[in-house]
C-alpha positions as CSV (number, residue, x, y, z in Angstrom):
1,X,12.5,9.3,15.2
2,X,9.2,8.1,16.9
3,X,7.3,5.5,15.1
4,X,4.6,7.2,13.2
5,X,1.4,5.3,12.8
6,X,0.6,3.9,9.8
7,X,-3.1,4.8,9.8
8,X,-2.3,8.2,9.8
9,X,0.3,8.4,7.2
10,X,-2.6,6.2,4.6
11,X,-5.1,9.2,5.3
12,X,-2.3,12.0,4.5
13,X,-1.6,9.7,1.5
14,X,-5.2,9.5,0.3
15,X,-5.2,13.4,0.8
16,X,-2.4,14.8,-0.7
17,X,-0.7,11.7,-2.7
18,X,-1.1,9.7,-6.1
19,X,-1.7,5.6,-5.5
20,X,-3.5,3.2,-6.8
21,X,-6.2,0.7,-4.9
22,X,-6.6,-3.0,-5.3
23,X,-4.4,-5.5,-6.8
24,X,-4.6,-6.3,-10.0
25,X,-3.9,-2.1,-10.3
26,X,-0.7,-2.6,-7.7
27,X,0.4,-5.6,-9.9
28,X,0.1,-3.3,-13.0
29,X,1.9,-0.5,-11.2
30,X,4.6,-2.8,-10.4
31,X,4.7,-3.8,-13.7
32,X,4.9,-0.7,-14.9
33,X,7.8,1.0,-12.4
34,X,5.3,3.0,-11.3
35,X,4.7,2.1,-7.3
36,X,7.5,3.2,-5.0
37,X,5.8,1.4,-2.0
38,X,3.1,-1.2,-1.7
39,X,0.9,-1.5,1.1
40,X,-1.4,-5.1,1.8
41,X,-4.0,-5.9,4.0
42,X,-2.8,-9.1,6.4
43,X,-5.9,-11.3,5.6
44,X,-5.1,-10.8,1.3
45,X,-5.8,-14.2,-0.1
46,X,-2.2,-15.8,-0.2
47,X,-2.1,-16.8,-3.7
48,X,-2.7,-12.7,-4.5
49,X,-0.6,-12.1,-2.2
50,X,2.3,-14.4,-3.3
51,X,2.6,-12.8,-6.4
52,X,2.5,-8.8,-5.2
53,X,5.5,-10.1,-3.7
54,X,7.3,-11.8,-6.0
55,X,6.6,-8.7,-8.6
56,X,7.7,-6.4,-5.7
57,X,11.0,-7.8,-5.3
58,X,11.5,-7.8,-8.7
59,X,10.9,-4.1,-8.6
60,X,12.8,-3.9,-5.8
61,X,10.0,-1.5,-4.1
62,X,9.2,-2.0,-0.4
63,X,6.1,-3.9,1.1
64,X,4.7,-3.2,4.1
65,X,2.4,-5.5,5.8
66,X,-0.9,-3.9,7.2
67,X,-1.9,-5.0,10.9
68,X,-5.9,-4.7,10.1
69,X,-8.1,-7.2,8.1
70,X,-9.3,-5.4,4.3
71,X,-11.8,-3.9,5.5
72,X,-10.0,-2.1,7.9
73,X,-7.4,-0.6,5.2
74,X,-10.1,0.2,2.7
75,X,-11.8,2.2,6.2
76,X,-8.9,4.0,7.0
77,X,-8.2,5.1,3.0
78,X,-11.5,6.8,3.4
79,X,-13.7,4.1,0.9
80,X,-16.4,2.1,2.1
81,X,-15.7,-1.1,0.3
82,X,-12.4,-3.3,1.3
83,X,-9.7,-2.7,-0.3
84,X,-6.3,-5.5,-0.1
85,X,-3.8,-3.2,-1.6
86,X,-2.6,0.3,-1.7
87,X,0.4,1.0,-4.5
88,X,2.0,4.4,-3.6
89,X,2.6,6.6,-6.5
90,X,3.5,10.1,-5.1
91,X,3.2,10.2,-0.9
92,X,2.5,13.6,-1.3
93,X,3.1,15.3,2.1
94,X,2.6,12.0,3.6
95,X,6.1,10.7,5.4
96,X,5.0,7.1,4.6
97,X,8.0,5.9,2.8
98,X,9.9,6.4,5.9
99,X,8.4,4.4,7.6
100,X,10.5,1.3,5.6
101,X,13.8,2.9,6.1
């Protein structure tokens, strides 16, 4: 299977999907069982980023690491504002959740 961009799979997400933005609401969805997949933005301040990952592997849900600065993830999730995290709820017709497997 070809490697799908990311970018696009975030957009379909946005359209069709349920997630939740930021962290403090990814580190609640994690919590909570709720996030099946957790995207974060490669410049997320490492202390925030520390613990999406340690509550992620205690989920055991799947983290993906995204190549563009904050900014550039809250741009391509269609917000104006940055945005460091992304918790996928439902990927609706989105194929992102392949993309770890």
């Amino acid at each position: 299977m070809a490697q799908v961009p990311i970018d696009r799979e975030i957009k379909n997400l946005v359209k069709t999907g349920k997630y939740y933005l930021g962290a403090r609401r990814t580190l609640k969805a994690l919590t909570r069982g709720e996030a099946k997949m957790v995207i974060i933005a490669s410049n997320m301040p490492e202390q925030l980023k520390e613990a999406v990952l340690r509550r992620a592997k205690i989920a055991n849900v799947p983290v993906v690491i995204f190549p563009g600065r904050s900014v550039d993830l809250g741009l391509v999730a269609g917000k104006t504002f940055s945005v460091s995290a992304i918790a996928v709820i439902d990927q609706g017709s989105s194929r992102i959740l392949e993309m770890v497997k």
